[in-house]
N, C-alpha and C positions, 0 to 999 in steps of 0.2 A: 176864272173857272168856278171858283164858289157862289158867283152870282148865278151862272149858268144851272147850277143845280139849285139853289133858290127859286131861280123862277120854273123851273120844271116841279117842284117839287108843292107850288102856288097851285098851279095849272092841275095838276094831279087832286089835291086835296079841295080845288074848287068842282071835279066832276064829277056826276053822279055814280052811284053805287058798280051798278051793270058797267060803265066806262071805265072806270076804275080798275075793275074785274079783267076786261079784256083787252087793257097796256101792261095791266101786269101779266094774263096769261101769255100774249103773244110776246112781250119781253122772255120772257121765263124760258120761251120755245127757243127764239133766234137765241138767247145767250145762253142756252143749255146751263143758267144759275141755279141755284137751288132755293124755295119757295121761304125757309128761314134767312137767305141772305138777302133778300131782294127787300124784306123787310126791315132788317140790321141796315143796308145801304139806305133806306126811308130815312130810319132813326135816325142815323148817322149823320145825315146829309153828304154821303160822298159815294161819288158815279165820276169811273173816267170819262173820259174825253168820247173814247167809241163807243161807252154806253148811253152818254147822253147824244149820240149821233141815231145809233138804233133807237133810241127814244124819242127823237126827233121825226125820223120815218116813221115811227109806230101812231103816234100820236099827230101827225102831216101838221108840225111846228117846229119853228126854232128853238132851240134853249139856248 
């Protein structure tokens, strides 16, 4: 699981600005999270299992 958010985590910090902006806005939508936790879960490196699924759709890739 911790590689799972590794490599998502790869993937996210190699996209551009604008890209970036709108996995994390449309995350922030479908998980009704709040914009300081999505940031703490970056820092962190920890995202469940369904959030890195919604991450997965969001971003049309595996983690």
């Amino acid at each position: 699981m911790k590689e799972k958010v590794k490599n998502f985590i790869g993937f996210y910090q190699q996209q551009e600005i604008g890209e970036r902006r709108r996995i994390r806005d449309e995350f922030l939508r479908e998980s009704r999270m709040t914009y300081p936790a999505w940031y703490a879960k970056l820092h962190r490196e920890v995202f469940s299992a369904l959030e890195l699924a919604a991450l997965g759709r969001i971003c049309r890739k595996q983690f």
